[in-house]
C-alpha positions as CSV (number, residue, x, y, z in Angstrom):
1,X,-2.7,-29.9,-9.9
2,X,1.0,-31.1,-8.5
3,X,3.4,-29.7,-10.3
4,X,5.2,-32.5,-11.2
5,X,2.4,-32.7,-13.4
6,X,3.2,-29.0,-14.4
7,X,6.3,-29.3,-15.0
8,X,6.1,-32.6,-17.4
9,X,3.7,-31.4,-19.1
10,X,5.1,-27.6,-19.2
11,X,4.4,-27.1,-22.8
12,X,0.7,-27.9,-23.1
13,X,0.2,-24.9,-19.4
14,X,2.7,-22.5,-20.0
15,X,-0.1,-20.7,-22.6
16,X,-2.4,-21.0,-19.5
17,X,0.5,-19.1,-17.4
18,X,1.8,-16.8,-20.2
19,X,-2.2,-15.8,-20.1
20,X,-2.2,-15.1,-16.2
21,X,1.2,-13.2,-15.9
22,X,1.9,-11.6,-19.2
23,X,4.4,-9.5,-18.1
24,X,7.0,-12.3,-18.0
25,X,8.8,-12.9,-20.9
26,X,9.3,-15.9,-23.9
27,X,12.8,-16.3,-22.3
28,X,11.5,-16.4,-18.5
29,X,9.0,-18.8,-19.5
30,X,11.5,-21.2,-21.0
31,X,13.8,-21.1,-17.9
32,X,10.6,-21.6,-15.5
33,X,10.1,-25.1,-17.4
34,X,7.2,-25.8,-15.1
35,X,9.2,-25.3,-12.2
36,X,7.6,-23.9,-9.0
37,X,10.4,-22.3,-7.5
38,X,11.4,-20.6,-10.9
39,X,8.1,-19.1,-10.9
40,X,8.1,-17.9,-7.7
41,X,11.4,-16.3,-8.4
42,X,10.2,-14.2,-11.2
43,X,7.1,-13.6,-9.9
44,X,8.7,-12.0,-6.8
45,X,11.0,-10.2,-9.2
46,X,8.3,-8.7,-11.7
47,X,5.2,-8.4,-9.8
48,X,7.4,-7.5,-6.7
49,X,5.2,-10.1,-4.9
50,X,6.8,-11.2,-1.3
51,X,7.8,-15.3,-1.5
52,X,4.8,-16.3,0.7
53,X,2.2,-14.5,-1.6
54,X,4.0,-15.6,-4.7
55,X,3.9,-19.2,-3.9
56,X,-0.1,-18.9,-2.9
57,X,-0.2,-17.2,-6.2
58,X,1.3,-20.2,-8.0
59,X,-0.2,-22.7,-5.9
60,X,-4.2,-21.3,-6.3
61,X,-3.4,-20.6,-10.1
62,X,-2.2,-24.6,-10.4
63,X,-5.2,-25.6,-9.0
64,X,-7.6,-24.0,-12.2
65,X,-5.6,-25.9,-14.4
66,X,-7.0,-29.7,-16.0
């Protein structure tokens, strides 16, 4: 899914994401507002993931989504 789609329709996926990387935070989750870069950001920052896997991380996880 793009995530322009993501991010305008944040609310209705960010269960989906809250399910996949529960270690990020209410908080987190409100600043992300569907934003890929945001995510990649924390993601580096929590799972300690380098930029290139966290944005394949983000990018194959979009794609489950309907």
């Amino acid at each position: 899914m793009k995530w322009d789609i993501i991010e305008g329709n944040w609310k209705q996926f960010k269960g989906k994401f809250r399910e996949k990387w529960g270690d990020l935070t209410d908080d987190e989750f409100e600043m992300i507002a569907g934003k890929k870069d945001h995510l990649v950001g924390k993601l580096q920052e929590k799972y300690g993931f380098s930029r290139d896997e966290a944005e394949k991380e983000a990018d194959d996880f979009s794609r489950t989504l309907h």
